[in-house]
Every structure is written in C-alpha cells, then in structure tokens.
C-alpha positions in Angstrom: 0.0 0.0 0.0 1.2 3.2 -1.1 2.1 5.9 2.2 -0.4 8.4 0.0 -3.2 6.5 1.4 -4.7 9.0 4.0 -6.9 6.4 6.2 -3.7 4.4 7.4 -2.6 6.0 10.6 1.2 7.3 10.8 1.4 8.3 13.7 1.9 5.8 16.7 0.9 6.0 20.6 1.8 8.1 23.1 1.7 11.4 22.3 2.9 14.1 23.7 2.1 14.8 27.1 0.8 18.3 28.6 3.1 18.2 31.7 4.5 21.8 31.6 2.6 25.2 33.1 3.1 28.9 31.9 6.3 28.4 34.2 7.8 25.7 32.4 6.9 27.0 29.4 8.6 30.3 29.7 11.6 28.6 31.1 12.3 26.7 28.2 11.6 29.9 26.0 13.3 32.4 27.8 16.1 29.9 27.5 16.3 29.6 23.7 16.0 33.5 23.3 18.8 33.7 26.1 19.4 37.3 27.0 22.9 36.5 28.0 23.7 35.2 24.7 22.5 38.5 23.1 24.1 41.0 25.2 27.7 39.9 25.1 27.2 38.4 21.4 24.7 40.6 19.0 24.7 44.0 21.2 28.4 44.8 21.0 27.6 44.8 17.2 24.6 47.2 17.6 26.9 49.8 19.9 29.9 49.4 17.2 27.2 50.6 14.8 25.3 53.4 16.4 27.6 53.6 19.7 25.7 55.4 22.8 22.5 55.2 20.1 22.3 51.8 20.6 19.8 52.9 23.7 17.6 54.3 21.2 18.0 51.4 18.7 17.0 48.5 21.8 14.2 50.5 22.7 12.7 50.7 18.7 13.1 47.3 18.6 10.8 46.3 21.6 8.6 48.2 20.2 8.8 45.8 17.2 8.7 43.3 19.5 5.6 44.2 20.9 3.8 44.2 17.5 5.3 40.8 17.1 4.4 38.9 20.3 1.1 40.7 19.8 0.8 38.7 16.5 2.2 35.6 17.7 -0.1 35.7 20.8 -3.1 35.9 18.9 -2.1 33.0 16.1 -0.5 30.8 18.9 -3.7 31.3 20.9 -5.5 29.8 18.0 -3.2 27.2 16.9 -0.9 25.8 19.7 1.2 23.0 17.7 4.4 21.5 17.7 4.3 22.9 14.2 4.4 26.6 15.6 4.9 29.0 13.0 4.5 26.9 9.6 1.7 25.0 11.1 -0.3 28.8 11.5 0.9 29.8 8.2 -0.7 26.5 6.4 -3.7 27.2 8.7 -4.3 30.9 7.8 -2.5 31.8 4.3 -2.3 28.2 2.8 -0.8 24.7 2.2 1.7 25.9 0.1 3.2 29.1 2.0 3.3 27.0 4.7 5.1 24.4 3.4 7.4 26.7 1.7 8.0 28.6 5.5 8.4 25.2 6.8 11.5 24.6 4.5 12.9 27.6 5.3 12.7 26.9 9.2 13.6 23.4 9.5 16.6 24.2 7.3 17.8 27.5 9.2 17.1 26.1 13.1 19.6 23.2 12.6 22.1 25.7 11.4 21.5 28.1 14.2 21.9 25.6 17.2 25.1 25.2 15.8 25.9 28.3 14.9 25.0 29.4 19.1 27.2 26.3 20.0 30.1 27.9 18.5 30.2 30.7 20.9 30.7 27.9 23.6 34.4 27.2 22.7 34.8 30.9 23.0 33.9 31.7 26.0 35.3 28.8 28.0 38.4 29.7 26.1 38.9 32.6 29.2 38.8 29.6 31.8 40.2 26.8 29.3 42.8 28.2 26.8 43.7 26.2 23.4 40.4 24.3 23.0 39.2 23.6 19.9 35.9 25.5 19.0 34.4 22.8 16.6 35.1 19.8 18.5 33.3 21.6 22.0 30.5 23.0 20.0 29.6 18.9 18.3 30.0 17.7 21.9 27.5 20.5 22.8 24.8 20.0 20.9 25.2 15.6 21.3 25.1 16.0 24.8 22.0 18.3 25.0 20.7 16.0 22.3 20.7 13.1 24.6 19.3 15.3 27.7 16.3 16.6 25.6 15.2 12.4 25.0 14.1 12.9 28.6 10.9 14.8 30.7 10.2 18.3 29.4 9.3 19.4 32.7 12.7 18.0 34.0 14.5 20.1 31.1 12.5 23.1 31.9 13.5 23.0 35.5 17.3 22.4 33.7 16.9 25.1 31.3 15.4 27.4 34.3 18.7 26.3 36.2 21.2 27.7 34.1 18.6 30.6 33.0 19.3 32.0 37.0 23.3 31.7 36.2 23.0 34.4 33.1 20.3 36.4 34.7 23.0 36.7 37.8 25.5 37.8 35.2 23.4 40.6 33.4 22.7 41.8 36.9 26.2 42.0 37.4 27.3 43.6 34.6 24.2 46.2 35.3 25.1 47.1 38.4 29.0 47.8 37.1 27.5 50.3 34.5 24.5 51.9 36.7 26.7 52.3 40.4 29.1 54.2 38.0 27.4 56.3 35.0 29.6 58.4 33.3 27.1 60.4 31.1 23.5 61.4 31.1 21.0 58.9 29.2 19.7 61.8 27.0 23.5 63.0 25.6 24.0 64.0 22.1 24.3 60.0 20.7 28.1 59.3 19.2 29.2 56.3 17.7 32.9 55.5 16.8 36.7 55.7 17.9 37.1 58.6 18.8 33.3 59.0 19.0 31.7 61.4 16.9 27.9 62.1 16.2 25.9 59.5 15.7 23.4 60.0 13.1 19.9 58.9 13.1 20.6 56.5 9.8 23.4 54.7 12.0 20.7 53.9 14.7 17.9 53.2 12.4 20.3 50.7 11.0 21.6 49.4 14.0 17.5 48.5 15.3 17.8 45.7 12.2 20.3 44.3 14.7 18.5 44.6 17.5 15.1 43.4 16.6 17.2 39.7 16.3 18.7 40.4 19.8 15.1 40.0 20.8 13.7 36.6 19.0 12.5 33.7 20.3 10.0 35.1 22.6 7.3 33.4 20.0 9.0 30.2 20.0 6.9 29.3 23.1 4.0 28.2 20.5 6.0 24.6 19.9 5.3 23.8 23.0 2.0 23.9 23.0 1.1 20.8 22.5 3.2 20.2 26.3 1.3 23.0 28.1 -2.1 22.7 29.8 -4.8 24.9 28.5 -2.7 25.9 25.8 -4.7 28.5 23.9 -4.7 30.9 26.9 -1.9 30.2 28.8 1.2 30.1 25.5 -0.7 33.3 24.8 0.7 34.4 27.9 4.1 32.8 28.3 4.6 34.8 24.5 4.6 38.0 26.1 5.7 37.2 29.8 9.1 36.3 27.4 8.9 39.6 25.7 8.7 42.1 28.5 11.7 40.0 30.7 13.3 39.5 27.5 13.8 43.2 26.5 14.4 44.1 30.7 16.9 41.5 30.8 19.1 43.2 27.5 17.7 47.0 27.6 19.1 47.1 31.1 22.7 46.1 30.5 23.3 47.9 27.5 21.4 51.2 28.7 24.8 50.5 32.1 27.5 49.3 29.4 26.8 52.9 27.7 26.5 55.0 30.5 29.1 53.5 32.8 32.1 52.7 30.3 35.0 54.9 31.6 35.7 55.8 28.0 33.6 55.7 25.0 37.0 55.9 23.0 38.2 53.0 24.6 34.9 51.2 24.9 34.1 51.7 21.0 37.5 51.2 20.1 37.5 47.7 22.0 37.8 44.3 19.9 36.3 43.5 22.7 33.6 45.7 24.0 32.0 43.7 26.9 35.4 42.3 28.1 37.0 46.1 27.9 33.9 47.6 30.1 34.3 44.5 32.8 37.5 44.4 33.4 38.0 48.4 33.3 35.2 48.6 35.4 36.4 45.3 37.9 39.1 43.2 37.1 40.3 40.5 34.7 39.2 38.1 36.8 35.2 38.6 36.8 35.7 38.7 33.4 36.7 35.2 33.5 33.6 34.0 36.0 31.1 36.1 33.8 32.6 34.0 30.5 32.2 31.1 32.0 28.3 32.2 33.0 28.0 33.3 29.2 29.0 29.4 28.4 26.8 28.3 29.9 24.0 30.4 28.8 25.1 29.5 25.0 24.8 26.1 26.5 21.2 26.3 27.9 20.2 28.1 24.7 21.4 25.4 22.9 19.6 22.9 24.9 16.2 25.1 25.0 16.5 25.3 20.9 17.4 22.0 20.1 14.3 21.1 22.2 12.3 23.2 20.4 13.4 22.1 16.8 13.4 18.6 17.7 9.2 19.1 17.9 9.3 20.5 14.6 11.3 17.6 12.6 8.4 15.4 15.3 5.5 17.4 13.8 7.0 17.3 10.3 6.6 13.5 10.4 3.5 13.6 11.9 2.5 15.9 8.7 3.8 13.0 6.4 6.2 15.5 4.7 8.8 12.4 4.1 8.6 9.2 3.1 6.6 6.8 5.4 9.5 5.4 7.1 11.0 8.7 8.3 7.8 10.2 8.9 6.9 7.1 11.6 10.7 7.6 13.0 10.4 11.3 13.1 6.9 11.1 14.7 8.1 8.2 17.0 7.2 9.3 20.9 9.9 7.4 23.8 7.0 5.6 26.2 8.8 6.6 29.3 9.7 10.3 28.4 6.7 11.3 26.2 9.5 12.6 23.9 9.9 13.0 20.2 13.3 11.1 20.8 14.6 10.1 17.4 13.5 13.7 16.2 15.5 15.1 19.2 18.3 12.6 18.3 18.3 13.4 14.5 18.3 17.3 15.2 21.5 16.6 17.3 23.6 15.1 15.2 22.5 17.5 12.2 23.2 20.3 13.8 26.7 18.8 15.7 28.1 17.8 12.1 27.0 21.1 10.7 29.2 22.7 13.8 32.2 22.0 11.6 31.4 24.6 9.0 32.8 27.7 8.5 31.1 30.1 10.5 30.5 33.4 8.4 29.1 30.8 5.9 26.9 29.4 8.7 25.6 33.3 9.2 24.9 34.0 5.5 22.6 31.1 5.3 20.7 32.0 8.3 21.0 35.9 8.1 17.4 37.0 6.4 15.1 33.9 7.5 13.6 35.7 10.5 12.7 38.6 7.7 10.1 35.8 5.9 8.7 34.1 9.0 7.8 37.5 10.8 6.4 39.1 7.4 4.3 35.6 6.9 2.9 35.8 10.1 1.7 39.3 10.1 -0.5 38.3 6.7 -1.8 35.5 8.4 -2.9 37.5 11.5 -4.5 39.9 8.6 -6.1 36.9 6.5 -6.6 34.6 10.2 -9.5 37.6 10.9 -10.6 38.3 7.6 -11.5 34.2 6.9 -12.4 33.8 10.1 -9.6 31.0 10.7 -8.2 32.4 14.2 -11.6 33.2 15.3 -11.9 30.1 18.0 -8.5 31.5 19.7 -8.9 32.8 23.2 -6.8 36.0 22.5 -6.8 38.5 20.2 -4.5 41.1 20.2 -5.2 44.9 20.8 -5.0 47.9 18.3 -5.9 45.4 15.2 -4.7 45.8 12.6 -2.1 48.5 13.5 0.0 45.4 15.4 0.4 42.9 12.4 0.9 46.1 9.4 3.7 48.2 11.2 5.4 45.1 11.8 5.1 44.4 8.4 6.6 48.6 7.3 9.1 47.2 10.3 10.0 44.1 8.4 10.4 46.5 5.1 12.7 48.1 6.7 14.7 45.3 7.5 15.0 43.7 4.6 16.3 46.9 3.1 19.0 47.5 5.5 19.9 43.7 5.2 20.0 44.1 0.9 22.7 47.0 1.5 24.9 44.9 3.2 27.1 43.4 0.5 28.8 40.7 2.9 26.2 38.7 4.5 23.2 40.4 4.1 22.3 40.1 0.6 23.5 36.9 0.0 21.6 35.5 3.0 18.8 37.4 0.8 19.7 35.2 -2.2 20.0 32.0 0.2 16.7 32.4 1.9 14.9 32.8 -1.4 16.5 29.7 -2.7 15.2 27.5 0.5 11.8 29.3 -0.2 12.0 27.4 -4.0 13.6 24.5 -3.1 11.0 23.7 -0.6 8.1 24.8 -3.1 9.4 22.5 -5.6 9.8 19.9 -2.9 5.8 20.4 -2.3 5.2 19.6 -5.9 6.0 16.6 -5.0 4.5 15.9 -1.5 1.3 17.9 -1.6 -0.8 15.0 -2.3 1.0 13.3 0.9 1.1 16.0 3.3 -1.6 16.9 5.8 -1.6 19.3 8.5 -2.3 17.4 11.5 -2.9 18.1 15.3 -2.6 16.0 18.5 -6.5 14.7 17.6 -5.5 13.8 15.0 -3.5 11.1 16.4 -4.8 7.4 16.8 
C-alpha cells in the first residue's frame, strides 16, 4: 500500500504529554531566546554601529517586538502546535506558504543551534585556553541532544537552572555600569573611535540588529502541544518572554553605555564587553562572567534544540517524508513522552553542521527571521478576515495596527539587510533559494502531506 493513502494511521501511541505550566513553558523559551547570549554576542555589534544610540536602537526594537508577540499571541492562541509558526501559516494563508516557511525553518534552526554552540568554545576559552571551538560546540549539541530524550518538565527546570546563572551575570554587569554612569541617558548620541555624532541612519540601521537580539520570545508556540490549557496560557508565556526578554538586554546595554570609563576605549575595544568589565572590575570577573556566558550559550542550545526537535516530530507527523522517516520522526519514547529520534536526529544534524565555517553558517541564516515574521503578520491579517483564528482565546489589541507596522518594520529590515554586500544580501539570495527549493519539494508531496494536530493522532 502506497504511504499516499490517508486512512492508514502514521502516527503511533503516546503522544505528547501536557506536563508543563506557563512556568515551564517560559523557562524553556526564555532559555532559547537567552538574553545573556545576546548582550555579550549581538549587542556589542549594535553599539559598534550606532555607539551610545544603541539605547535608542533597543528600545525601537521592543517596540517591534511588541507588534510581534502581539501577533504571535493571537495565532499561537488559535493554533498551539508543535508545528508553531509553519503549522499557522498552512492554517491561515495556505498549504503551500506553509510548506514553503516550513522549509525555510527546518533548514535554518539546525544551522542556528550550531551556529549558538560555536560561541561555547569561545567563551570557555577565558577559563580553558587552546580548545578547539568545533570539537566543543559537536559535543554540545550531542550531549544536549541526549538530555532533551528525557521529561520536558525536568529540562524546563534544567533550562530554568542555568537561565538563573545568566540572569546573575546581566545583573552584574548592570550594576558595574549603573553604580558608575559616566554620562546622562539623554547626551547628544556618538558612535565610533574617537566617537563622533551619531546619526539617526546609524541607529535606524543598528535596530535591524536589534530586533534579532530579541527573537524567540514566539517560539513558546512549539510547546503547546506540552502546556495545559494551551490557547490561553502560550498566549501568555509569549509575552511574559517579551517584556523579561527586553528588561533583561535593555538594562545592561542602557549601564554598558553610560558607565564605560571611556567611549574611545569602549568603541575602540575588539572587545567591547570584556574592555567595560575588566576596566570597570578586574580581569578576573571577566573570566567568571565568560564562563556564566558558556553556559548560557549552552542552555540556549539545549532550550532550541528542544524546540526544533518538535518541529522535525510534527513534520513527520504531517507525512512531509517518506513513510519510514515520517513514523521515525513522529516516534514518541514511552517513558519520556518525547519525540526522541527527532530530538536525536536534530542533534547530530546540527553537531556535524558545527564543523562549518562560521561566516558561511551566518549568510545562510542571516534573512530567514525577515520571511517568517512578514508571513505571520498576513496571516494574522487573513486569520480575521477568513475567520480562521476566530476560535483563539486571545486576540491582540489595536488590530490591525500590530500585524501592518510590523510588516513597514519588516520593510525596513530587509532593506538594511539588501545594503549589506557581505552577509546580508546573500543571505537574501540564500533564503529565497530554500523558499523554492521547498516549493518545488511540495510539488511533489502535496498529495501526501496533511496538516495534523494532536487529535488527529490514533
């Protein structure tokens, strides 16, 4: 019998269980957005840009972010599935943009789990000189591959663990910024060494950065199918993990700006978290604080792997391959309720794809983010208008101003990312090629793939 035949079940027994609360929940995502991660890794590259503007650049891009968890609220609300975004996007603009955003996600989250695990080897380089960065991020992402086979709730506890450790650290670095501010917040913005004016262009361009500083808060919609009364309460973990999300960045960049003895120094810095530490204390906390950044990259890699692990489960549950990957992929461990081959098969993916050069690793992730945010945003528009997002149990406020200036937002974006000649237009070029690879893939498996949900299992 052929695997198109639609009345044979795929997908076998258990499924996944709703063991984790709005606490779990925004463990694990607060954990794959990791604020930590950001701070010392994408906001040094948002104050080389638009230097003491980078205030001004955080703060437009919560406002973004509010637009976004806004429209990932309301969709997430409606449809809480392992699926998360490309599930919504089949649901509200169609089979075929879905699939298409699906091929573009499952192809750039493996990439990015690795491409977070590389920052491990350099941070426990300040503890542990001469390791090799490859070789520590594989081992990474293997061993958080095997911890994720087992209880969500006990990796949400895990995840919520090592969450404390970097909270602990941006508090730290806060406090060395804010007990000794150098400049008012409302100066004339400068950017550069020696610092000079910065002009409203450098910190419009500089929010691009920012608004990916913030992602992930909407990634709390893959677990839905894990949290009890879903519809309301992922609604709520989406934007609990926005508003501590922007606190926990928007604070230590607003007390890296104010309190670095010299903006010369600090802008002229390979370096520009380790210079404002150890000018500010001593080479040594910089040391502890690297080894709390470690392990933040490590929990985020943990908390995403987790997360992408339900995707590859729900793609098999869809039947987007052939039957026997789809019944592997879909496979749940009895003891753990986990999608444990999926989890298994994301690790080793993303550990052998650790071994690739990094800038190459960045240009094939660089503009995805762009599509998924600007394909949600029509589906919240076309979810009302059809009436598909009508059962959720939240809608967000100010329709339709939410979804459309996120949309001028994401405009904006891509423009900024199509002048940048390095990474940013060929990411373009990249992302565009997943989008028609995976439509021509769908040629193929429309007549196969159906978009499924935890009834719909047997």
């Amino acid at each position: 019998m052929s695997d198109t035949d639609q009345s044979t079940p795929t997908v076998p027994k258990p499924g996944l269980k709703r063991g984790l609360r709005v606490l779990g929940a925004l463990l694990i995502t607060l954990s794959a957005v990791s604020p930590a991660s950001s701070v010392f890794i994408i906001a040094p590259g948002v104050m080389k840009q638009a230097g003491t503007g980078a205030i001004w650049s955080f703060l437009a891009a919560a406002v973004v972010g509010v637009f976004m968890a806004f429209v990932y609220a309301e969709l997430a609300s409606a449809f809480p599935l392992t699926g998360g975004e490309y599930a919504i996007v089949g649901r509200t603009l169609g089979r075929l943009p879905g699939f298409m955003i699906m091929g573009l996600i499952l192809f750039t989250q493996v990439i990015i789990i690795a491409v977070i695990a590389l920052g491990v080897g350099i941070y426990l380089s300040a503890v542990f000189p001469g390791l090799n960065g490859p070789v520590v991020a594989a081992v990474t992402v293997l061993v958080a591959a095997v911890f994720g086979v087992l209880d969500v709730r006990l990796n949400a506890w895990v995840t919520g663990l090592f969450l404390a450790v970097e909270i602990v650290a941006l508090v730290i670095v806060s406090s060395l910024g804010l007990l000794h501010v150098e400049r008012p917040l409302l100066a004339e913005p400068v950017a550069g060494s020696p610092p000079s004016t910065a002009t409203l262009a450098m910190i419009a361009a500089a929010t691009a950065i920012a608004i990916f500083a913030y992602n992930g808060y909407g990634s709390a919609v893959v677990l839905g199918e894990e949290t009890s009364d879903a519809p309301r309460k992922i609604a709520r973990t989406i934007l609990w993990a926005l508003v501590i999300t922007v606190i926990a960045e928007l604070i230590p960049v607003i007390a890296v700006v104010l309190g670095a003895p010299s903006l010369d120094g600090l802008f002229g810095a390979e370096n520009l978290m380790e210079y404002f530490i150890t000018s500010r204390s001593s080479s040594g906390l910089n040391t502890v604080i690297s080894f709390a950044i470690a392990l933040a990259i490590i929990n985020a890699v943990l908390a995403i792997l987790l997360l992408t692990a339900r995707l590859f489960f729900s793609t098999g549950r869809d039947s987007v391959w052939p039957k026997a990957a789809n019944r592997a992929l879909s496979s749940i461990h009895p003891r753990f309720n986990t999608p444990w081959i999926a989890t298994l098969i994301v690790g080793v993916l993303s550990a052998a794809v650790c071994f690739v050069d990094l800038d190459t690793l960045l240009v094939l992730t660089g503009s995805s983010l762009i599509i998924v945010y600007a394909a949600l945003c029509f589906g919240a528009i076309v979810g009302r208008r059809n009436g598909s997002t009508a059962h959720g149990a939240y809608k967000m406020p100010l329709y339709p101003l939410p979804p459309v200036l996120a949309i001028i937002g994401m405009g904006y974006v891509t423009y900024q990312t199509a002048t940048d000649p390095t990474v940013g237009r060929p990411s373009l070029f990249v992302t565009l090629g997943v989008l028609v690879a995976a439509a021509i893939y769908y040629v193929f498996r429309r007549r196969h793939w159906t978009l499924r949900g935890p009834e719909d299992e047997s």
